[in-house]
mmCIF file as gemmi writes it, N, C-alpha and C atoms, coordinates in Angstrom:
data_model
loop_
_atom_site.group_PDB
_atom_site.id
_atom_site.type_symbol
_atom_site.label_atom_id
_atom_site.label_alt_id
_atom_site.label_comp_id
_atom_site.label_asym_id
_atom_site.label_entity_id
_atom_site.label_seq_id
_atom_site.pdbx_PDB_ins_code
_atom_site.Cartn_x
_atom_site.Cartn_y
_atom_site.Cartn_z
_atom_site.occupancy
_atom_site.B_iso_or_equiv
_atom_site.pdbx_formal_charge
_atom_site.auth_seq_id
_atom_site.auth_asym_id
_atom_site.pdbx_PDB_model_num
ATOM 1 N N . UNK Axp A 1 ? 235.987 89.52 161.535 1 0 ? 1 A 1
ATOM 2 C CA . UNK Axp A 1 ? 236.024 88.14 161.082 1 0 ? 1 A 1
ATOM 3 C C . UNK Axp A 1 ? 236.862 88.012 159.802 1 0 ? 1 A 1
ATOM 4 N N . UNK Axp A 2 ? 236.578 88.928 158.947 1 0 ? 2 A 1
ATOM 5 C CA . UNK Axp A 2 ? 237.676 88.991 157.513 1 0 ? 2 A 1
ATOM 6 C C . UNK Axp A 2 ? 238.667 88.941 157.544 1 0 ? 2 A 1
ATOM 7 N N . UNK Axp A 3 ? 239.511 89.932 158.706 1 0 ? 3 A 1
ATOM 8 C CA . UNK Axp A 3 ? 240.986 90.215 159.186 1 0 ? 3 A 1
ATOM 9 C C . UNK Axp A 3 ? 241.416 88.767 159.427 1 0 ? 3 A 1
ATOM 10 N N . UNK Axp A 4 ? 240.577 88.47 160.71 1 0 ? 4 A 1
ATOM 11 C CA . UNK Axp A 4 ? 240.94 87.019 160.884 1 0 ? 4 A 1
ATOM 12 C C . UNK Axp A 4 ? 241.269 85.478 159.949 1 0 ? 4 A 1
ATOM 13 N N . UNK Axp A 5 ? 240.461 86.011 159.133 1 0 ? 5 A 1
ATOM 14 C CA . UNK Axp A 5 ? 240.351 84.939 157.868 1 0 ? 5 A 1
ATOM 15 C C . UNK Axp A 5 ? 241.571 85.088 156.809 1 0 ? 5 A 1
ATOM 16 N N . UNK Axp A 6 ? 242.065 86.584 156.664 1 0 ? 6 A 1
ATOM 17 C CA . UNK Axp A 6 ? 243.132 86.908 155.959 1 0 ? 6 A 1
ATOM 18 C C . UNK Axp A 6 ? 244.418 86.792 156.949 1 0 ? 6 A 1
ATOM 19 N N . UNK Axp A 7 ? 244.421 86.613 158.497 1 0 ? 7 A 1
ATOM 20 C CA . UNK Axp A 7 ? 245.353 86.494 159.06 1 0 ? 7 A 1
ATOM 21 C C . UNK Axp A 7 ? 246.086 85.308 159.052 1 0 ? 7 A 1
ATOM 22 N N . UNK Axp A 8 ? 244.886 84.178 159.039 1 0 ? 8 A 1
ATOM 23 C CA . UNK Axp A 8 ? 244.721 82.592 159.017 1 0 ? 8 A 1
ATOM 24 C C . UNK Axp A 8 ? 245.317 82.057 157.291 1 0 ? 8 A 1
ATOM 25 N N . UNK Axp A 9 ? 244.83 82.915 156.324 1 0 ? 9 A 1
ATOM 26 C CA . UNK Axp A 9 ? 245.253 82.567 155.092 1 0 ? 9 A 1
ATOM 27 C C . UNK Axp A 9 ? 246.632 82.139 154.438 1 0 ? 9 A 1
ATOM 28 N N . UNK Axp A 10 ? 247.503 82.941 155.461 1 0 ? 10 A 1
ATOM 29 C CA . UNK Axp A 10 ? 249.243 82.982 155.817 1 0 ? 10 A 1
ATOM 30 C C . UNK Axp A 10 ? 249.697 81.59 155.876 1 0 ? 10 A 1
ATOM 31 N N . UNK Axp A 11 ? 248.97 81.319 156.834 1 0 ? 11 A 1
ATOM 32 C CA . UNK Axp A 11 ? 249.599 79.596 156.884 1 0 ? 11 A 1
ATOM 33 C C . UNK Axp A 11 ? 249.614 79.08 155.674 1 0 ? 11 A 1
ATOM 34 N N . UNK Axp A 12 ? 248.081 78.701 155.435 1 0 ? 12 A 1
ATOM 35 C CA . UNK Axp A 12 ? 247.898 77.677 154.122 1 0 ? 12 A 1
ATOM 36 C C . UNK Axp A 12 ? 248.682 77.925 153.002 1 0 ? 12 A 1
ATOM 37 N N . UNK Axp A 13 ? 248.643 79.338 152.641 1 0 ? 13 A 1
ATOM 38 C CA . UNK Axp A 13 ? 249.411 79.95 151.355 1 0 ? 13 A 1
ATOM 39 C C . UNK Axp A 13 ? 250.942 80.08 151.603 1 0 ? 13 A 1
ATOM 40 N N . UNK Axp A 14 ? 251.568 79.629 152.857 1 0 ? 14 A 1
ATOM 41 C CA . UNK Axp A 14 ? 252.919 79.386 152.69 1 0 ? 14 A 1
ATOM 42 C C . UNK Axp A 14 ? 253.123 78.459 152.681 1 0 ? 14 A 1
ATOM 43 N N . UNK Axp A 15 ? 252.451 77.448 153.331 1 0 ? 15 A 1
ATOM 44 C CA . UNK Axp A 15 ? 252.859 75.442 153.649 1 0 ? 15 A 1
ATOM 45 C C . UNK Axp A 15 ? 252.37 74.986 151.988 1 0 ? 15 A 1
ATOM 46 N N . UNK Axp A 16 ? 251.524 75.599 151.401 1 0 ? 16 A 1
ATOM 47 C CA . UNK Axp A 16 ? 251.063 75.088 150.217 1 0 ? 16 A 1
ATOM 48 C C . UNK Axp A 16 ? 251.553 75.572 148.498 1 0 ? 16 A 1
ATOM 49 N N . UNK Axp A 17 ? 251.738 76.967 149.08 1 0 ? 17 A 1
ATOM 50 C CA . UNK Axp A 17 ? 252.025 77.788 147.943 1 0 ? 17 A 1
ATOM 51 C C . UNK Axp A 17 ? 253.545 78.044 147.698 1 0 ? 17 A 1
ATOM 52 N N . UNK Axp A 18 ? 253.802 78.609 148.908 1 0 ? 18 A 1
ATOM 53 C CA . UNK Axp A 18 ? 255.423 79.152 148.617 1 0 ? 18 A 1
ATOM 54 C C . UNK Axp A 18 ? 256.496 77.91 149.301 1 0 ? 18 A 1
ATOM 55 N N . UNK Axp A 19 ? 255.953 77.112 150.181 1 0 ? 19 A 1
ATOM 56 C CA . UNK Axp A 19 ? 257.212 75.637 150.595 1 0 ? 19 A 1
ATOM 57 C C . UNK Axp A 19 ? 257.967 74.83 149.341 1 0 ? 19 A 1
ATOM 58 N N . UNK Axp A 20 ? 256.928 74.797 148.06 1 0 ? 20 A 1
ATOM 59 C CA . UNK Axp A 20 ? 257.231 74.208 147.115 1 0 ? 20 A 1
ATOM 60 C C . UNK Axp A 20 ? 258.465 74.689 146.085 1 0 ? 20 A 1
ATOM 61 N N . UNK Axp A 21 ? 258.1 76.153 146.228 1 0 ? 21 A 1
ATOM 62 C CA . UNK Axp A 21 ? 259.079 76.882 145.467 1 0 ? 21 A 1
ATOM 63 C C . UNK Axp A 21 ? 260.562 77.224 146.046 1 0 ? 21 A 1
ATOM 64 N N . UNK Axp A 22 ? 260.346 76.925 147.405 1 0 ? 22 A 1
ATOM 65 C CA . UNK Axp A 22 ? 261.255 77.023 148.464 1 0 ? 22 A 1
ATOM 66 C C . UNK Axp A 22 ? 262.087 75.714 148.58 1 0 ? 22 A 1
ATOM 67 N N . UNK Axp A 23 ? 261.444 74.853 148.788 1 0 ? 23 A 1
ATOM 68 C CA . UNK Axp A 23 ? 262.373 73.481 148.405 1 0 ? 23 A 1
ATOM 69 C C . UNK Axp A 23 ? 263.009 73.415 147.551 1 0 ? 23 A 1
ATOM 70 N N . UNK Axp A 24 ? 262.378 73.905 145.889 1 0 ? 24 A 1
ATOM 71 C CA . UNK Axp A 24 ? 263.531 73.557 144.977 1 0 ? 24 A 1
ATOM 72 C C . UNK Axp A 24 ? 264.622 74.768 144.641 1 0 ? 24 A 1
ATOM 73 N N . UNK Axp A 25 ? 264.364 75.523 145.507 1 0 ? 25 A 1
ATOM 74 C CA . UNK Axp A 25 ? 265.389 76.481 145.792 1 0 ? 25 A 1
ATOM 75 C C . UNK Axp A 25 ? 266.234 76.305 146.57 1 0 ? 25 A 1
ATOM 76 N N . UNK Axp A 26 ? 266.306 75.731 147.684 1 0 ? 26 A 1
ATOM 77 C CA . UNK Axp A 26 ? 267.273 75.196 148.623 1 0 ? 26 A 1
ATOM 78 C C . UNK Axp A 26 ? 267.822 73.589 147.868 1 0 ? 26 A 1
ATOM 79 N N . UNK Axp A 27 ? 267.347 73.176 147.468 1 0 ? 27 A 1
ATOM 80 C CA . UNK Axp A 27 ? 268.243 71.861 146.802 1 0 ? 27 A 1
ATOM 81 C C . UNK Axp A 27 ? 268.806 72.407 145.531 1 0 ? 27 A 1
ATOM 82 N N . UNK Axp A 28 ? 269.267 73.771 145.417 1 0 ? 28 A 1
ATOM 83 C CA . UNK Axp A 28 ? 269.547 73.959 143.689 1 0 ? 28 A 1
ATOM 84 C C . UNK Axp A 28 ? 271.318 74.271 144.521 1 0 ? 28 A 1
ATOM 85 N N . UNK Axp A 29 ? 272.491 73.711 143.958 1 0 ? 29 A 1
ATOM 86 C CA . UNK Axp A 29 ? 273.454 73.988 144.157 1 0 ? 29 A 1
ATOM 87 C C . UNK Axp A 29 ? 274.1 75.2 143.702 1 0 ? 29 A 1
ATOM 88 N N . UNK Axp A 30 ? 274.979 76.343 144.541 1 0 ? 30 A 1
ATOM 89 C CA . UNK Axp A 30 ? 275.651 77.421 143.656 1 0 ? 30 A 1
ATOM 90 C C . UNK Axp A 30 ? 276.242 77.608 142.368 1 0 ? 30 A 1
ATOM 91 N N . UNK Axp A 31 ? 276.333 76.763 141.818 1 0 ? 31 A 1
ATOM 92 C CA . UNK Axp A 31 ? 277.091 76.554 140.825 1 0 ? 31 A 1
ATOM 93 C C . UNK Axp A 31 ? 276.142 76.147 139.324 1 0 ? 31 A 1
ATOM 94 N N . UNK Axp A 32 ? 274.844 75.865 139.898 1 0 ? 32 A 1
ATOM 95 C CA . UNK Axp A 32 ? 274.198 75.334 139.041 1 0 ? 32 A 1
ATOM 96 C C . UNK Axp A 32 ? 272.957 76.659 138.627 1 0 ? 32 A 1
ATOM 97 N N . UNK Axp A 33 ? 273.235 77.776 139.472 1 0 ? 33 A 1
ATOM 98 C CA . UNK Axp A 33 ? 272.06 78.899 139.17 1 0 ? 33 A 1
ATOM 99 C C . UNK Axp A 33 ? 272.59 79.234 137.458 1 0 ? 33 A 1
ATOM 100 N N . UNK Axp A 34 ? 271.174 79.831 137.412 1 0 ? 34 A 1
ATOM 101 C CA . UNK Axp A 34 ? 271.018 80.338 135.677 1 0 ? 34 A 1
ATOM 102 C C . UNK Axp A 34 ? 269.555 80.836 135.517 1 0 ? 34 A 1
ATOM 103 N N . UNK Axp A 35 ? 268.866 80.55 134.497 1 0 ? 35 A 1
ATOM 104 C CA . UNK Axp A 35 ? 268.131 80.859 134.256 1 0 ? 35 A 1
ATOM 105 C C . UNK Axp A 35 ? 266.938 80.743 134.656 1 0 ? 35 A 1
ATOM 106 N N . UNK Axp A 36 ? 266.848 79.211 135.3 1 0 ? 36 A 1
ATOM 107 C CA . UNK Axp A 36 ? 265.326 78.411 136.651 1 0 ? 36 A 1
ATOM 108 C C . UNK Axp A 36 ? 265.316 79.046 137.595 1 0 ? 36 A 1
ATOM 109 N N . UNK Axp A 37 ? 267.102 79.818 138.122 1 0 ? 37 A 1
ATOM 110 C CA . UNK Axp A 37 ? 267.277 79.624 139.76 1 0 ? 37 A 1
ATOM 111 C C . UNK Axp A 37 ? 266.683 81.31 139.777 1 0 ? 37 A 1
ATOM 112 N N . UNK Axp A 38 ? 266.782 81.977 138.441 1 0 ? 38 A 1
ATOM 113 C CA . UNK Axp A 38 ? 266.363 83.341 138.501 1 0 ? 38 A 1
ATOM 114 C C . UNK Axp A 38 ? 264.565 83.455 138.488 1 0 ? 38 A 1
ATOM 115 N N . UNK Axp A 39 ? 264.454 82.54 137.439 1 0 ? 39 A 1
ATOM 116 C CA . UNK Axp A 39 ? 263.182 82.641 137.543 1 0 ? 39 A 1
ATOM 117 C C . UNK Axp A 39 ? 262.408 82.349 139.164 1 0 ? 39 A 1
ATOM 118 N N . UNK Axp A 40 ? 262.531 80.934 139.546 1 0 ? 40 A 1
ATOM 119 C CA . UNK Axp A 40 ? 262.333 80.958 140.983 1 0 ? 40 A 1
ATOM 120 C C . UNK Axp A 40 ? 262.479 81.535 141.735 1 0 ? 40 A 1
ATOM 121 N N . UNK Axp A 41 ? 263.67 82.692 141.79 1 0 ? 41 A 1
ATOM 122 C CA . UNK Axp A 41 ? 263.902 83.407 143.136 1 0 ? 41 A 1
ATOM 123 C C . UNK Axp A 41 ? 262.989 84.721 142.353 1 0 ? 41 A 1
ATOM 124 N N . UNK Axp A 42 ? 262.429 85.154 141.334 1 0 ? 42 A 1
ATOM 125 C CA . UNK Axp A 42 ? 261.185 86.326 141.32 1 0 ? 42 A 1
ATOM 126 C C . UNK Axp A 42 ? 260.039 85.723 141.407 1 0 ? 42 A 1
ATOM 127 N N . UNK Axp A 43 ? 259.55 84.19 141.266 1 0 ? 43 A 1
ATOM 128 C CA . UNK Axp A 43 ? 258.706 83.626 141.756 1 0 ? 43 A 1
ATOM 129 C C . UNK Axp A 43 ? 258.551 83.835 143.097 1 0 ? 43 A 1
ATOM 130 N N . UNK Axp A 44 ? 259.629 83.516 143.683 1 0 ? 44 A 1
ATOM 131 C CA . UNK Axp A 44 ? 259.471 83.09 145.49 1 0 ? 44 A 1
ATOM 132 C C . UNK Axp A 44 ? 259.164 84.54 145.601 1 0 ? 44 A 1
ATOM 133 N N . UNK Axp A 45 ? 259.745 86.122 145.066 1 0 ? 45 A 1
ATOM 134 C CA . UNK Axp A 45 ? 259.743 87.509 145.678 1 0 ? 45 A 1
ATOM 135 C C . UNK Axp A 45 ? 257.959 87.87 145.267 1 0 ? 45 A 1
ATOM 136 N N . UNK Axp A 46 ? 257.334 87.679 144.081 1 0 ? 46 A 1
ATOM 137 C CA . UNK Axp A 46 ? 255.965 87.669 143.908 1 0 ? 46 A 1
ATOM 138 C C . UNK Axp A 46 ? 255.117 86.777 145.003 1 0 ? 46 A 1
ATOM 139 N N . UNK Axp A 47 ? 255.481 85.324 145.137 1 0 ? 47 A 1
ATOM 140 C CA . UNK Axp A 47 ? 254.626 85.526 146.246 1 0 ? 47 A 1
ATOM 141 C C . UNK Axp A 47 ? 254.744 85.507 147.974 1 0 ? 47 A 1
ATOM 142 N N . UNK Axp A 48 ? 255.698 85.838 148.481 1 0 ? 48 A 1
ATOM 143 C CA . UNK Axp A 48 ? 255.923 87.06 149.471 1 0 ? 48 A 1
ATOM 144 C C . UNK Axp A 48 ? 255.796 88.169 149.899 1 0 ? 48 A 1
ATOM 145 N N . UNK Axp A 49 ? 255.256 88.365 148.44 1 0 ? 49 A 1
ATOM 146 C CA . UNK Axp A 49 ? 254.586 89.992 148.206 1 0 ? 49 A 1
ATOM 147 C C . UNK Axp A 49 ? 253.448 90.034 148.328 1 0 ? 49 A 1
ATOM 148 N N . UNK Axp A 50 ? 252.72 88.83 148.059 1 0 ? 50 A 1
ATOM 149 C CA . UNK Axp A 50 ? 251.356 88.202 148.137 1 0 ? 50 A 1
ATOM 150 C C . UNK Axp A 50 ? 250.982 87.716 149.596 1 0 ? 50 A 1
ATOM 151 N N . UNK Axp A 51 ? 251.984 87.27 149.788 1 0 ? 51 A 1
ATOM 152 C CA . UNK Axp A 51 ? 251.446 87.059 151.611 1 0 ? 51 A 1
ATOM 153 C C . UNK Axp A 51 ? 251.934 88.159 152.335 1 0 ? 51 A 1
ATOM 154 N N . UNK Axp A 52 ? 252.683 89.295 152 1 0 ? 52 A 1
ATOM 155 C CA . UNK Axp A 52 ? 252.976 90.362 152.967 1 0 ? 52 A 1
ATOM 156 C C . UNK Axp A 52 ? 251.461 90.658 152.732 1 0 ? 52 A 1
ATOM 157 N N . UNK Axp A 53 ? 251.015 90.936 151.424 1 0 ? 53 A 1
ATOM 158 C CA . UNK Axp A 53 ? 249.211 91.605 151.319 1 0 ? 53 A 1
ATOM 159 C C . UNK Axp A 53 ? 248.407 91.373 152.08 1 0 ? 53 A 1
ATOM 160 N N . UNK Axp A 54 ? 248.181 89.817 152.247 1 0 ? 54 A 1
ATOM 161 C CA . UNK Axp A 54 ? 247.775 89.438 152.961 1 0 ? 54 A 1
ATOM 162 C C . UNK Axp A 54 ? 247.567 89.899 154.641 1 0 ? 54 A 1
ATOM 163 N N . UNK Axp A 55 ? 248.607 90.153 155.089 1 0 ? 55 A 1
ATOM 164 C CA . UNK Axp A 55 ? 249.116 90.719 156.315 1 0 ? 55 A 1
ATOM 165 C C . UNK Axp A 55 ? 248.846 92.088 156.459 1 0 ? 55 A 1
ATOM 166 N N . UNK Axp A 56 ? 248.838 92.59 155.331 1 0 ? 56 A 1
ATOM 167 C CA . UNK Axp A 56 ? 249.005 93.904 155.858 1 0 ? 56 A 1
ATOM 168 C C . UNK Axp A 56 ? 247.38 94.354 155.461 1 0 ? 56 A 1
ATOM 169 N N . UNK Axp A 57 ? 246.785 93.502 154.767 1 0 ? 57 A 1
ATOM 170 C CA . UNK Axp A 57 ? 245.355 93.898 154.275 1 0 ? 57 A 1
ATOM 171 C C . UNK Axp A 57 ? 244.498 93.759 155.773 1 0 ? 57 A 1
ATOM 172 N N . UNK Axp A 58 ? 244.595 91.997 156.891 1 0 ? 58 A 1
ATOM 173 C CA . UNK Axp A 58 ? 244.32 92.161 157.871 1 0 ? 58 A 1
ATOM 174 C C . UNK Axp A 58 ? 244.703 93.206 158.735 1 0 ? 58 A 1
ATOM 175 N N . UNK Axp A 59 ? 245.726 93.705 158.664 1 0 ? 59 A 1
ATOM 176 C CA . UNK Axp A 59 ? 245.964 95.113 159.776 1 0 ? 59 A 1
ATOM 177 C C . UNK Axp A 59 ? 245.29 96.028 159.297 1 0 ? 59 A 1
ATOM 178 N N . UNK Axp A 60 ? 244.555 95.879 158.178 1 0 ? 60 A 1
ATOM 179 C CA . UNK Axp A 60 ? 244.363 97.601 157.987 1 0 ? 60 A 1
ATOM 180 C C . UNK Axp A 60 ? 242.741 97.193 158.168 1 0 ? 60 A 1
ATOM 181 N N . UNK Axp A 61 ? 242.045 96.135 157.67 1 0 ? 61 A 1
ATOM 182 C CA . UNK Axp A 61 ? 240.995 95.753 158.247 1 0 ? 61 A 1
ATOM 183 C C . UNK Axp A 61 ? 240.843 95.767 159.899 1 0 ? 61 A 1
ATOM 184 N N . UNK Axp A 62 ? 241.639 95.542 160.626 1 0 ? 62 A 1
ATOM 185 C CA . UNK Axp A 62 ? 241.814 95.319 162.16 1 0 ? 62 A 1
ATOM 186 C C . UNK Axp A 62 ? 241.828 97.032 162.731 1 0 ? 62 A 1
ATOM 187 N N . UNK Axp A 63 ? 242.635 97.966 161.874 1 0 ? 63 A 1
ATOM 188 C CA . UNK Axp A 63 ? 242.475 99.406 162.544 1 0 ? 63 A 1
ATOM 189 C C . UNK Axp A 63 ? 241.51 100.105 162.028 1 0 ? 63 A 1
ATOM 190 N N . UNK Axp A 64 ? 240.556 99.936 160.695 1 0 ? 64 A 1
ATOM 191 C CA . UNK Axp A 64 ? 239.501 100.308 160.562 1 0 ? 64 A 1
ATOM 192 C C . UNK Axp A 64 ? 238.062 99.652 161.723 1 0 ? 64 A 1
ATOM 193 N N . UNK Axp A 65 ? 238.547 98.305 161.871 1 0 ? 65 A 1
ATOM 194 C CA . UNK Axp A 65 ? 237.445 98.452 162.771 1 0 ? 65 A 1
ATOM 195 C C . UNK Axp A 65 ? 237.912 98.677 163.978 1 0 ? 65 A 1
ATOM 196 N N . UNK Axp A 66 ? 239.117 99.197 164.727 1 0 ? 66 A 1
ATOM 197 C CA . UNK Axp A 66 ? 238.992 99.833 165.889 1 0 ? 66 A 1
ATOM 198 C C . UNK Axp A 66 ? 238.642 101.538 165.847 1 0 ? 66 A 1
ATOM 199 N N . UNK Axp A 67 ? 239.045 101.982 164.646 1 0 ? 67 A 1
ATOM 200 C CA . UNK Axp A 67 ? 238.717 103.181 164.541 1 0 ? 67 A 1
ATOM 201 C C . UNK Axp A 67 ? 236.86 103.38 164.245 1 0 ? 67 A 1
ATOM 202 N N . UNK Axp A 68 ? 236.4 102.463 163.666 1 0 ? 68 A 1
ATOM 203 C CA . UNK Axp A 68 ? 234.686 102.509 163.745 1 0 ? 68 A 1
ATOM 204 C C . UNK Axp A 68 ? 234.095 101.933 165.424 1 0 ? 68 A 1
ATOM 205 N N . UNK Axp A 69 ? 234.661 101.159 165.591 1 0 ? 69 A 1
ATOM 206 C CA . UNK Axp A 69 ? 234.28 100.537 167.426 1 0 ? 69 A 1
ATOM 207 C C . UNK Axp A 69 ? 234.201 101.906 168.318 1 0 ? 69 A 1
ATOM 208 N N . UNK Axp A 70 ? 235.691 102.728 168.069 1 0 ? 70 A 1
ATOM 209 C CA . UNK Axp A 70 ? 236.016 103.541 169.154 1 0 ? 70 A 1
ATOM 210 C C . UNK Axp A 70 ? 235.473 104.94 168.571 1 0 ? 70 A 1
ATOM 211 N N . UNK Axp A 71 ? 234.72 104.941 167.613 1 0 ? 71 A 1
ATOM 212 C CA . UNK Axp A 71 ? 233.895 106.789 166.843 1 0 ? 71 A 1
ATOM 213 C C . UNK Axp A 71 ? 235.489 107.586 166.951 1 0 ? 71 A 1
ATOM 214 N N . UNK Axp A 72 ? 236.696 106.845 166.508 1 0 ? 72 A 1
ATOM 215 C CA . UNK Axp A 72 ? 238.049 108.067 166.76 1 0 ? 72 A 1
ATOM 216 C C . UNK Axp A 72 ? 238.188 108.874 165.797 1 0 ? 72 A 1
């Protein structure tokens, strides 16, 4: 049920968390990067890193309990 709940978490924490930081990254013109467009793009890489966790915390929850289900 946890896996599942951390699998499900992906959505919300990208439509809510990372779309925002993503929009004003795609409306920032080439010419205009500097010092926001840096900060934002290690913003956007922190939390991507945060939802890979996410992902990868459900898989490892998901093969611990096949490895307790199956006594492997």
């Amino acid at each position: 049920m946890v896996g599942r709940l951390l699998r499900l978490a992906n959505w919300p924490f990208t439509m809510l968390v990372i779309m925002p930081t993503n929009k004003q990254l795609m409306t920032m013109q080439p010419e205009d990067a500097g010092a926001e467009s840096r900060h934002l793009l290690r913003l956007w890489s922190s939390l991507h890193g945060a939802r890979s966790a996410l992902g990868s915390a459900a898989a490892l929850l998901f093969a611990c309990s096949l490895l307790i289900t199956y006594q492997v």
